[in-house]
C-alpha positions as a Markdown table, in Angstrom:
| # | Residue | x | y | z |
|---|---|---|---|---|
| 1 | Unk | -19.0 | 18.9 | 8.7 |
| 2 | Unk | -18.2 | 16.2 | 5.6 |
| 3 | Unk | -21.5 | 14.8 | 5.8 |
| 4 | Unk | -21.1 | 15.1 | 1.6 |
| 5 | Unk | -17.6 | 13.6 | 2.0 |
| 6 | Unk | -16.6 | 9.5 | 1.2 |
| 7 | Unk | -14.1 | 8.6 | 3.0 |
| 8 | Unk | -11.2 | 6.1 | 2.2 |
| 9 | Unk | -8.7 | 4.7 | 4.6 |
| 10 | Unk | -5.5 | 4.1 | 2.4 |
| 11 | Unk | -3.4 | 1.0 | 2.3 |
| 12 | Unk | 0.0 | 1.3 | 3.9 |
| 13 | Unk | 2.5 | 2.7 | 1.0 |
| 14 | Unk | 6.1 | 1.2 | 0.1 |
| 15 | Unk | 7.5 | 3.5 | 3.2 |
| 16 | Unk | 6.3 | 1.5 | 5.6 |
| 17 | Unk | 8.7 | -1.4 | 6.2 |
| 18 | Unk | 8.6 | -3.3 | 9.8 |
| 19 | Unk | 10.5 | -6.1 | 8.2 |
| 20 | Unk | 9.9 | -9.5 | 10.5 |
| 21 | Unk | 8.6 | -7.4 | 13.2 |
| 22 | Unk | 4.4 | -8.2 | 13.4 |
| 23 | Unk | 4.9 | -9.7 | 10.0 |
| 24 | Unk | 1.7 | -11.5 | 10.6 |
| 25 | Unk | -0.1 | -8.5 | 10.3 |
| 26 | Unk | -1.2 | -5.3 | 9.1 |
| 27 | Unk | 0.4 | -2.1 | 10.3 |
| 28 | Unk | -2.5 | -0.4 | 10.5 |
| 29 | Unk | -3.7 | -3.1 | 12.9 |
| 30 | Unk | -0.8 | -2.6 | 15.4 |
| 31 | Unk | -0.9 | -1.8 | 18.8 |
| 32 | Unk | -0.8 | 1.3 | 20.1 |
| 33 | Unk | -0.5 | 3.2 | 23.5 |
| 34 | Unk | -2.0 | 0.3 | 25.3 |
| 35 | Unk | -5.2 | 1.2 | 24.2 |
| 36 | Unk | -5.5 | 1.8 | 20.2 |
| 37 | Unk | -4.6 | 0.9 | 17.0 |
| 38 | Unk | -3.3 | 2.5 | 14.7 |
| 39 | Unk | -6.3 | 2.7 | 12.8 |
| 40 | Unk | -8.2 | 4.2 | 15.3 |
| 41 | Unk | -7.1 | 7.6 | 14.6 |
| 42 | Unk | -7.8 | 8.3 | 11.3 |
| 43 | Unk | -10.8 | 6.7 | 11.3 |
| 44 | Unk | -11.8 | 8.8 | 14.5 |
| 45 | Unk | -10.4 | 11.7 | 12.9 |
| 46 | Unk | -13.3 | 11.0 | 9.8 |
| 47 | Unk | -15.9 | 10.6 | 12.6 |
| 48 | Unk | -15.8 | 13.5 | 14.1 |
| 49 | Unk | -15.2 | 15.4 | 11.2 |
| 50 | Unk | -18.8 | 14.2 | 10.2 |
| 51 | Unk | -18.0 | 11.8 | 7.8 |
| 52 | Unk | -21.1 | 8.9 | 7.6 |
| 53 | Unk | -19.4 | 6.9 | 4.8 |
| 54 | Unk | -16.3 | 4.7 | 4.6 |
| 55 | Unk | -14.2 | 2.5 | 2.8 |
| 56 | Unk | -11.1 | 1.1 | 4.5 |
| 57 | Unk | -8.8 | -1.0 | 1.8 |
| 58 | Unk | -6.6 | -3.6 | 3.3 |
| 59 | Unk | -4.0 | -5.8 | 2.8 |
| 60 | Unk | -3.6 | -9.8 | 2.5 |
| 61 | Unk | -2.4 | -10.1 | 6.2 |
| 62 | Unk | -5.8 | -8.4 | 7.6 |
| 63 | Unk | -7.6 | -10.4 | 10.0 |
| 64 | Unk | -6.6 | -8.5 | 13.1 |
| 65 | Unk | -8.1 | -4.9 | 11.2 |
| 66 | Unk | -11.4 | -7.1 | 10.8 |
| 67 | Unk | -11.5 | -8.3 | 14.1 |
| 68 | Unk | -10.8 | -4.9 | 15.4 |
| 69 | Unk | -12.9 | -2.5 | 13.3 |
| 70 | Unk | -16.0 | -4.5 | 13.0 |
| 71 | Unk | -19.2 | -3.3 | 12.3 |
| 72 | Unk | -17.6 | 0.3 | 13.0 |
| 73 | Unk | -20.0 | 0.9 | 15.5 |
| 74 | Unk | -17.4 | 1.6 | 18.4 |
| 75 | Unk | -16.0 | 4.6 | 15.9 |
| 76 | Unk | -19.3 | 6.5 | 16.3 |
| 77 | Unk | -20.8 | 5.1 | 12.5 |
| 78 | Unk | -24.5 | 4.9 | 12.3 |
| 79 | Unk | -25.7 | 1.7 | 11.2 |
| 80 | Unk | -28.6 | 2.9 | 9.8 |
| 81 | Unk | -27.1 | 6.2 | 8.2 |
| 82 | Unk | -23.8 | 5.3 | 7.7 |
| 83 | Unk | -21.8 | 2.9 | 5.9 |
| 84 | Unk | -18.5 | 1.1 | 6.3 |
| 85 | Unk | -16.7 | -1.4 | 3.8 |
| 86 | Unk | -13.5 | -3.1 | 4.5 |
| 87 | Unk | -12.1 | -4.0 | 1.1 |
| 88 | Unk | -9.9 | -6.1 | -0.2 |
| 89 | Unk | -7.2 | -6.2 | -3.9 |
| 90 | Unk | -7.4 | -9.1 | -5.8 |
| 91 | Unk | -4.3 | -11.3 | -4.5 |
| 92 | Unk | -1.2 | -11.3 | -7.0 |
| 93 | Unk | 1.8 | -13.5 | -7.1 |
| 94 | Unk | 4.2 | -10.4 | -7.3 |
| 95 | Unk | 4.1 | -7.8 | -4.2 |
| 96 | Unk | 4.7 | -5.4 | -6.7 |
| 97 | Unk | 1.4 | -5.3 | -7.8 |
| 98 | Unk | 0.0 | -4.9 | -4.4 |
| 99 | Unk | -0.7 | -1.0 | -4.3 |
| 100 | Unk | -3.3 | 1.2 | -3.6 |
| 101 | Unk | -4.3 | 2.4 | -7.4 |
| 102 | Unk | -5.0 | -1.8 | -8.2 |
| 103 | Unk | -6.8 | -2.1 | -4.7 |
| 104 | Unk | -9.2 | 1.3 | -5.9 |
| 105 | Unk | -9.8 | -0.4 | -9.0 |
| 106 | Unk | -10.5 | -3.3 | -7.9 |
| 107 | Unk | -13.3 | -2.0 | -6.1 |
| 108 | Unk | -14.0 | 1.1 | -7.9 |
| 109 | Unk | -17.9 | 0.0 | -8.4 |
| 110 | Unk | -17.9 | 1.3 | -4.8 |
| 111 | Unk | -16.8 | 4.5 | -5.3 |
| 112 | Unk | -18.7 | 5.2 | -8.3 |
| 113 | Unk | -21.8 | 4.1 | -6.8 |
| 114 | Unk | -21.0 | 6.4 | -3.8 |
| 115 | Unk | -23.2 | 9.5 | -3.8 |
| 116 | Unk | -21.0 | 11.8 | -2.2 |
| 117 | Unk | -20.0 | 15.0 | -3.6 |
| 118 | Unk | -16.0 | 14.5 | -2.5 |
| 119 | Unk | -13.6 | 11.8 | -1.7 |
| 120 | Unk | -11.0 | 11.7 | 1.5 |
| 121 | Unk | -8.3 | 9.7 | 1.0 |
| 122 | Unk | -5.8 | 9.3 | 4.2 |
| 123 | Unk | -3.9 | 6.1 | 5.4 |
| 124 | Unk | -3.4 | 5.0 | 9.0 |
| 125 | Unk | 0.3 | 5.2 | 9.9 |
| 126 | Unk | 0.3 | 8.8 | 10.4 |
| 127 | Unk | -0.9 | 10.0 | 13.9 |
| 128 | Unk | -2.7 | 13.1 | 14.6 |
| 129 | Unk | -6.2 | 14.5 | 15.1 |
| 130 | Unk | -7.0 | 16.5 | 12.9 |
| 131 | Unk | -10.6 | 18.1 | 11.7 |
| 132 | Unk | -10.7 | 17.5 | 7.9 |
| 133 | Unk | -13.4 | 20.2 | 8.2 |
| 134 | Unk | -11.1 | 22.8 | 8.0 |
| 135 | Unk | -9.3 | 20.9 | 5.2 |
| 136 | Unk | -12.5 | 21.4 | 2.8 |
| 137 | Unk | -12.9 | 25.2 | 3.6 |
| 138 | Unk | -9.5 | 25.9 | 2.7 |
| 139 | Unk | -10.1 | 23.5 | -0.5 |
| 140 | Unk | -13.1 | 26.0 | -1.4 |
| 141 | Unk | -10.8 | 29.1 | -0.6 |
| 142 | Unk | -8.3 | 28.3 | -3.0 |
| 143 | Unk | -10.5 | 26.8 | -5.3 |
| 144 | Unk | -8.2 | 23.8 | -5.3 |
| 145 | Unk | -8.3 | 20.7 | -7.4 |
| 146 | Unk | -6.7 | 18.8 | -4.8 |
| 147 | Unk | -5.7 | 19.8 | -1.2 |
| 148 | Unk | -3.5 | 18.0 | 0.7 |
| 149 | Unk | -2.5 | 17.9 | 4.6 |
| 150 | Unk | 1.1 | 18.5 | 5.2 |
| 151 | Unk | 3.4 | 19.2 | 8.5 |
| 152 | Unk | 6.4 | 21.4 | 8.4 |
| 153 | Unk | 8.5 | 19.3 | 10.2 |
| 154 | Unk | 12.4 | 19.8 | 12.2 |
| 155 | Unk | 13.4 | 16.3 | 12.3 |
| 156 | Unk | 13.1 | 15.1 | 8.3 |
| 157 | Unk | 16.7 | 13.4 | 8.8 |
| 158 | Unk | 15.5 | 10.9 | 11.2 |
| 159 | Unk | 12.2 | 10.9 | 10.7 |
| 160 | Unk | 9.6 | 10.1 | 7.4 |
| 161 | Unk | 11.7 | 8.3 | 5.5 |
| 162 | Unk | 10.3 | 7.5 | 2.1 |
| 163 | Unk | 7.7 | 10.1 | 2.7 |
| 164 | Unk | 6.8 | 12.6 | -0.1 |
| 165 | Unk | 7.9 | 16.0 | 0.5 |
| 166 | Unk | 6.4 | 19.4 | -0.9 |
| 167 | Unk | 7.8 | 22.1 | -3.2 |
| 168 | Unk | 5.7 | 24.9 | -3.6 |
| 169 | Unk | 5.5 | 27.7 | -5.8 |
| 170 | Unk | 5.4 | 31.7 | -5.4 |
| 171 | Unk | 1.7 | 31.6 | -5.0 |
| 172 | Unk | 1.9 | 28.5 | -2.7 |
| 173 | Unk | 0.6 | 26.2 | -5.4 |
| 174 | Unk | 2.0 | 22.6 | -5.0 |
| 175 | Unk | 4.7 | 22.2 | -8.2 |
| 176 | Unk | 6.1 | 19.1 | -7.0 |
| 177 | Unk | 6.5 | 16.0 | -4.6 |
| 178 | Unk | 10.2 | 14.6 | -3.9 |
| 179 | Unk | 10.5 | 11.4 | -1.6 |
| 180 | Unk | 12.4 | 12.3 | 1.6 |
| 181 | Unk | 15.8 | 10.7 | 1.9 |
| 182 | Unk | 16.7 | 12.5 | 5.0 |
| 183 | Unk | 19.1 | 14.5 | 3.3 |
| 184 | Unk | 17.5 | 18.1 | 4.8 |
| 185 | Unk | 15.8 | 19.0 | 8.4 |
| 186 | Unk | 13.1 | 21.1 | 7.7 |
| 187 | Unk | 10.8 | 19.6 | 5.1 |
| 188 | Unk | 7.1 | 20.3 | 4.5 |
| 189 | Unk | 6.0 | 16.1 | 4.6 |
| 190 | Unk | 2.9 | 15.5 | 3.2 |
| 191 | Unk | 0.6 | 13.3 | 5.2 |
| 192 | Unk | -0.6 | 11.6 | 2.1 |
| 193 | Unk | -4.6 | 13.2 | 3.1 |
| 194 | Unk | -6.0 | 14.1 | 0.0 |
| 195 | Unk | -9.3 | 15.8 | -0.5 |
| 196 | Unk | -10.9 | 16.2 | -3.8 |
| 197 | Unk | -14.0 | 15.8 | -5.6 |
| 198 | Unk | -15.1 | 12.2 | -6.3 |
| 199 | Unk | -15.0 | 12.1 | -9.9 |
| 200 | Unk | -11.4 | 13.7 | -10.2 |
| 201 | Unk | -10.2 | 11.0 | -7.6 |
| 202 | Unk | -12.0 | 8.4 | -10.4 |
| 203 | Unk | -10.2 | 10.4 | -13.3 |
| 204 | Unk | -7.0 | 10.1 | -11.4 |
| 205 | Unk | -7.6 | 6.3 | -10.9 |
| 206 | Unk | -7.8 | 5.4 | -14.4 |
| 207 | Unk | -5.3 | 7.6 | -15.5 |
| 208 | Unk | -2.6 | 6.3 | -13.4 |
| 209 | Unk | -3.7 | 2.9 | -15.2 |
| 210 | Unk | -3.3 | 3.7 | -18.1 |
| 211 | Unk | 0.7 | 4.7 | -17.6 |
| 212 | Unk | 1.6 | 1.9 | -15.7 |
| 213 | Unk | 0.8 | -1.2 | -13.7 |
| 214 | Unk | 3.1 | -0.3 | -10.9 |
| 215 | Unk | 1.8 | 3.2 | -10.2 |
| 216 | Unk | 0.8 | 4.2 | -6.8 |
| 217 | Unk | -1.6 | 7.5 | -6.1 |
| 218 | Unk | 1.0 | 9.6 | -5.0 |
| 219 | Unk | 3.2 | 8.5 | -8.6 |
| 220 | Unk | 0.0 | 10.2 | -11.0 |
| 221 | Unk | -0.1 | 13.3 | -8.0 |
| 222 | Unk | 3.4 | 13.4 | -9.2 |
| 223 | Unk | 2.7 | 13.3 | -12.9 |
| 224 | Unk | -0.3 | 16.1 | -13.0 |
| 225 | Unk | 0.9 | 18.2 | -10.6 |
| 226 | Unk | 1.5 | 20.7 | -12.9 |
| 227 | Unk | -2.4 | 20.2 | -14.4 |
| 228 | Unk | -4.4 | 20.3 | -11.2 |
| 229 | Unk | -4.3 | 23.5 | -8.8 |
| 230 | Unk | -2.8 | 21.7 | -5.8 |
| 231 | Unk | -2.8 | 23.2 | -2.9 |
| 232 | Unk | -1.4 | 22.1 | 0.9 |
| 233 | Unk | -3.0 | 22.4 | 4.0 |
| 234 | Unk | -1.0 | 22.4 | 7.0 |
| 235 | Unk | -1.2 | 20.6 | 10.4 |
| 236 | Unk | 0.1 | 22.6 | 13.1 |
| 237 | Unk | -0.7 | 20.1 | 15.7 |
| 238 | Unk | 1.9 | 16.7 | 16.6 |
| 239 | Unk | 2.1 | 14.1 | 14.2 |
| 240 | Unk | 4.5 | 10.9 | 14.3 |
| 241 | Unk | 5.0 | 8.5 | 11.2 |
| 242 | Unk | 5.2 | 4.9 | 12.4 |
| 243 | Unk | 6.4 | 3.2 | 9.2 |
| 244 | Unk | 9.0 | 1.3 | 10.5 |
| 245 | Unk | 10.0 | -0.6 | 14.0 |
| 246 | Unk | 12.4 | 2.4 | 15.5 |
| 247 | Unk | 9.3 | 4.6 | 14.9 |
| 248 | Unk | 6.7 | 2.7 | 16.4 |
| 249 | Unk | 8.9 | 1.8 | 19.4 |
| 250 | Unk | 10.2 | 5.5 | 20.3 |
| 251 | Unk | 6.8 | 7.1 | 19.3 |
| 252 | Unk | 5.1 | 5.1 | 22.2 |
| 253 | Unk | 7.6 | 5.7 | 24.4 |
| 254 | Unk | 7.8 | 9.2 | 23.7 |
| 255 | Unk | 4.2 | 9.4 | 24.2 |
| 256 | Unk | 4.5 | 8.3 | 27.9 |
| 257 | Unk | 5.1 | 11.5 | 29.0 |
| 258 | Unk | 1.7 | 13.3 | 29.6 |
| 259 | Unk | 3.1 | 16.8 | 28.1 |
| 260 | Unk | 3.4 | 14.9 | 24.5 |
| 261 | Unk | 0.5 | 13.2 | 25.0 |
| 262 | Unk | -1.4 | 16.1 | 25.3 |
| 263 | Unk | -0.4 | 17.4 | 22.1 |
| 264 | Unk | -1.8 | 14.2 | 20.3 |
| 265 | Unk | -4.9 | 13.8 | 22.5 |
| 266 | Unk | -7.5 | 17.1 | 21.8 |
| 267 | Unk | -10.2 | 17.8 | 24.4 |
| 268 | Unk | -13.5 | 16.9 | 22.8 |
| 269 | Unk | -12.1 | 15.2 | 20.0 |
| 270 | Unk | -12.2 | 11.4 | 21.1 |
| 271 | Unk | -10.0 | 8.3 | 19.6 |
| 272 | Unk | -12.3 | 5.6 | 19.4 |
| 273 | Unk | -11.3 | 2.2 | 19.5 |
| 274 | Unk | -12.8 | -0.9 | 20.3 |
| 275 | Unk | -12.8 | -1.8 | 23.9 |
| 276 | Unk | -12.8 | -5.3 | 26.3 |
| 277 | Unk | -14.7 | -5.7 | 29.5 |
| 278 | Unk | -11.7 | -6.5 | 32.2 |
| 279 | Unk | -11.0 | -5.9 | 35.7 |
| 280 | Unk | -8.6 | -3.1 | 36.3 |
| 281 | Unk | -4.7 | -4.1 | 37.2 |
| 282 | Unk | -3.8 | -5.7 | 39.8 |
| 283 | Unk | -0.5 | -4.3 | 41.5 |
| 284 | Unk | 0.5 | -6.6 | 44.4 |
| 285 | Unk | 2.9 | -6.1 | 47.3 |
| 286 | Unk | 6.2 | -5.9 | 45.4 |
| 287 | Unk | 5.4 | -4.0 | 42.3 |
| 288 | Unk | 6.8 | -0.3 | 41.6 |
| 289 | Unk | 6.0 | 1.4 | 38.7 |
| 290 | Unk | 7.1 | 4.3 | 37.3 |
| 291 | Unk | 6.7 | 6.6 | 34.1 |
| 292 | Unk | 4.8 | 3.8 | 32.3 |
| 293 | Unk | 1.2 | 3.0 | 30.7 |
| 294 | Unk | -0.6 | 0.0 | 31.7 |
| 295 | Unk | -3.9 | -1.5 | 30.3 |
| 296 | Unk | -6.5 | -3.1 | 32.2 |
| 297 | Unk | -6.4 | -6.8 | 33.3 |
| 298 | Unk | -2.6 | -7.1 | 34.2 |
| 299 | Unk | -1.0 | -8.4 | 37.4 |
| 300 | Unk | 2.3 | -6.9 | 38.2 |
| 301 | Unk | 4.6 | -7.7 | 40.9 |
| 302 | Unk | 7.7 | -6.6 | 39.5 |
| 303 | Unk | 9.4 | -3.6 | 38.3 |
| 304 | Unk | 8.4 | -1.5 | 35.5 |
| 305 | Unk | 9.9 | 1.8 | 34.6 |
| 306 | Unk | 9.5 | 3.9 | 31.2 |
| 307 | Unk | 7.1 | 1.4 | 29.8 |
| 308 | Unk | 4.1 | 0.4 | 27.7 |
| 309 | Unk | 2.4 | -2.9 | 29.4 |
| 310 | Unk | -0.6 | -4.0 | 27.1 |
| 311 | Unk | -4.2 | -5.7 | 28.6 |
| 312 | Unk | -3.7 | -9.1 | 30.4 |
| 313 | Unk | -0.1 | -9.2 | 31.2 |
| 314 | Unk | 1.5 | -11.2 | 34.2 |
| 315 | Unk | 4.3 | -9.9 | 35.8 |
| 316 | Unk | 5.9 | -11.7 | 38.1 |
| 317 | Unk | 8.1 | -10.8 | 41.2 |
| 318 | Unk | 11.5 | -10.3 | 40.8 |
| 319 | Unk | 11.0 | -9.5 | 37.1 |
| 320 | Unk | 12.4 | -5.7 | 35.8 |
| 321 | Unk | 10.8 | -4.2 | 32.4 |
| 322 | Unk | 12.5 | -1.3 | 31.5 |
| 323 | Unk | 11.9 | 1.3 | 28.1 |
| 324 | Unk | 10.0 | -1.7 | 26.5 |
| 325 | Unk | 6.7 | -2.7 | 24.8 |
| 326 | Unk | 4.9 | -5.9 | 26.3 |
| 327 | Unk | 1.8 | -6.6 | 23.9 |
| 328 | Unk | -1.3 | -8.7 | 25.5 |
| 329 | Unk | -1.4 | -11.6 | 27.3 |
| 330 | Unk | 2.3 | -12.1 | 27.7 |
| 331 | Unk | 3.9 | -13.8 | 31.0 |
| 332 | Unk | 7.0 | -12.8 | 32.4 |
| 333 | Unk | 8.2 | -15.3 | 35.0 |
| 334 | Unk | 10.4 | -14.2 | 37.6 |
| 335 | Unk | 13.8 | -13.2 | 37.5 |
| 336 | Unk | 13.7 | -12.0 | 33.9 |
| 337 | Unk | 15.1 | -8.3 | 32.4 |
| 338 | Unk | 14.0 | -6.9 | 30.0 |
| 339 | Unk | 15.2 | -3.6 | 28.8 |
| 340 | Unk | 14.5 | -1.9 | 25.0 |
| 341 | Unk | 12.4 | -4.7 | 23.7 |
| 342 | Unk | 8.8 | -5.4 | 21.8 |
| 343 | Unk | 7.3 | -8.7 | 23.2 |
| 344 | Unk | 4.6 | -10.0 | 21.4 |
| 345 | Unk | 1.4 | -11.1 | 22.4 |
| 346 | Unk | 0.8 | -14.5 | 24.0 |
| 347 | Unk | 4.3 | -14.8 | 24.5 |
| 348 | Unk | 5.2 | -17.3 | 27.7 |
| 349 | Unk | 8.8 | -16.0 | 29.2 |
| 350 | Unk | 9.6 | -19.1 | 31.4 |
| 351 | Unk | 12.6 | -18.6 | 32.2 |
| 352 | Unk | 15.4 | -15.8 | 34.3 |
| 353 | Unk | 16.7 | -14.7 | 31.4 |
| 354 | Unk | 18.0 | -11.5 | 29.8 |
| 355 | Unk | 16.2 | -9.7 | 26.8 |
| 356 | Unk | 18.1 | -6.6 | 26.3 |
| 357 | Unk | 18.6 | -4.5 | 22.7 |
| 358 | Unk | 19.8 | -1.5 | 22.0 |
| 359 | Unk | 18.4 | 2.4 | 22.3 |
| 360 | Unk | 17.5 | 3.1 | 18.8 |
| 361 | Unk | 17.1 | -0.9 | 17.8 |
| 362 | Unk | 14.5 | -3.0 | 20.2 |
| 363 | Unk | 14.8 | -6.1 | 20.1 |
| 364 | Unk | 11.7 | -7.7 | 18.7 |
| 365 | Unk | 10.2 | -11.7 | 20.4 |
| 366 | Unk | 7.6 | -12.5 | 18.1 |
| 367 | Unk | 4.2 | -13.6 | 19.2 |
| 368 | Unk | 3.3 | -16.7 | 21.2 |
| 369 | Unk | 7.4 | -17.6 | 21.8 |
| 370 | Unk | 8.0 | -19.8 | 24.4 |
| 371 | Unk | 11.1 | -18.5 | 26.0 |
């Protein structure tokens, strides 16, 4: 267990572009299965591996990840043993400056007045479950400077985009990190989960500030790669990478089917996530569902196939929903279609009308449209 382990939830890394879709906030704040956020699973992931301690750094547009997170009760932390900080960069006119080496030094008083041994450093839009136990005892095996979680993956053309890849050497040392361009299918991605002791991940800090003002963790991993051991650990387990709107649309649906979701979801290893007190869904007379997930507090009347249907959705009768994500509280008046769309919450579909986009491009409705 990582009870001697601080634990940082990373900042969402120039990969992850979702243009105008939820612009209005953070990814790891989005939506998720019906159920979750995206956050919940690394942040469950650090519970049950034992970790008491917890920084999560967020971005400007991060109201819903305050709302959501909280206290971090709901995520197993001990109040009284534990300790969770949501932290905030300093705010600067150029986006360029918004990365994750200026957000730690922003607040690195924190992390020096931590008391823990060893430092975990993992961001929220990858999804797995994954024991980081297992990550330290293969970090005291090799006698590692720095380990850090990877997944061989068969799908690198389509799939992590921008993500760093992995070369290693004869003796499986790390030599060096190349950005994926989906120019090869098999890649070993790294999932950007590094474990280290606390004062190297300090050294590291103010050494990438002192070569530039744009550098990102993974640029001064890049640059002493070939002075630290660095050593990978892999994940043999699933693991998707929602860093854009194809990816967080097709994981979910994807994730429909029970067979794939068992590969995420581990027996005794919970996601935690912050739950509401509602009523289960209603399904009235003329409703037919099929191969979908559905929160609680919705009343459906139509027909919904392939499917994710958020908490306190009204579905009319005569309505079809079909390989679509319908966020909370949205109304769907009869006679609509909607087929390979994300609605956004609070959204008010008045009208019969016809919503349809494309396989591998949903079309997006942005929150609280009236349509």
């Amino acid at each position: 267990m990582l009870k001697n382990t601080l634990g940082i939830v990373n900042i969402e890394g120039t990969n992850v572009n979702f243009g105008k879709v939820m612009s209005h906030r953070a990814a790891q704040s989005f939506s998720f299965l019906a159920r979750y956020r995206l956050i919940d699973f690394v942040l469950s992931n650090m519970s049950n591996s034992g970790i008491s301690e917890y920084q999560v750094y967020m971005p400007a547009n991060s109201r819903s990840t305050i709302q959501h997170v909280g206290t971090g009760q709901h995520y197993n932390i001990n109040s009284k043993r534990g300790k969770l900080r949501l932290l905030h960069s300093e705010l600067d006119s150029s986006p360029i400056y918004q990365h994750d080496v200026r957000a730690f030094t922003d607040n690195l008083r924190y992390i020096e007045d931590s008391n823990k041994e060893f430092v975990l450093i993992a961001p929220s839009y990858f999804i797995y479950s994954q024991d980081y136990t297992e990550l330290q005892e293969d970090h005291e095996r090799t006698g590692a400077d720095i380990t850090v979680l990877y997944k061989n993956v068969n799908n690198a053309r389509e799939n992590f985009i921008g993500c760093s890849t992995i070369v290693f050497g004869d003796d499986k040392r790390i030599v060096n990190f190349q950005e994926n361009h989906g120019k090869y299918k098999n890649r070993p991605v790294s999932l950007e989960a590094y474990f280290m002791r606390r004062e190297t991940f300090i050294g590291l800090i103010k050494r990438a500030n002192q070569v530039s003002s744009l550098y990102w963790l993974k640029d001064i991993l890049h640059d002493v790669v070939n002075e630290y051991k660095i050593y990978g650990y892999a994940h043999r387990d699933y693991v998707a990478c929602i860093n854009n709107e194809e990816t967080y649309f097709n994981t979910q649906l994807e994730l429909i089917d029970a067979k794939q979701r068992k590969l995420l979801f581990k027996p005794n290893w919970p996601i935690f996530t912050r739950t509401g007190d509602s009523s289960p869904t209603l399904y009235g007379p003329l409703s037919e569902v099929r191969g979908s997930l559905l929160a609680n507090g919705s009343i459906i009347n139509g027909h919904i196939e392939n499917s994710v249907i958020d908490r306190d959705v009204v579905v009319e009768d005569g309505v079809t929903i079909k390989n679509s994500i319908i966020l909370n509280r949205v109304h769907i008046r009869t006679g609509a279609y909607i087929e390979n769309a994300i609605i956004d919450k609070s959204t008010d579909i008045k009208h019969a009308v016809e919503i349809i986009g494309k396989d591998n491009k949903p079309v997006y409705i942005r929150s609280n449209s009236i349509i």
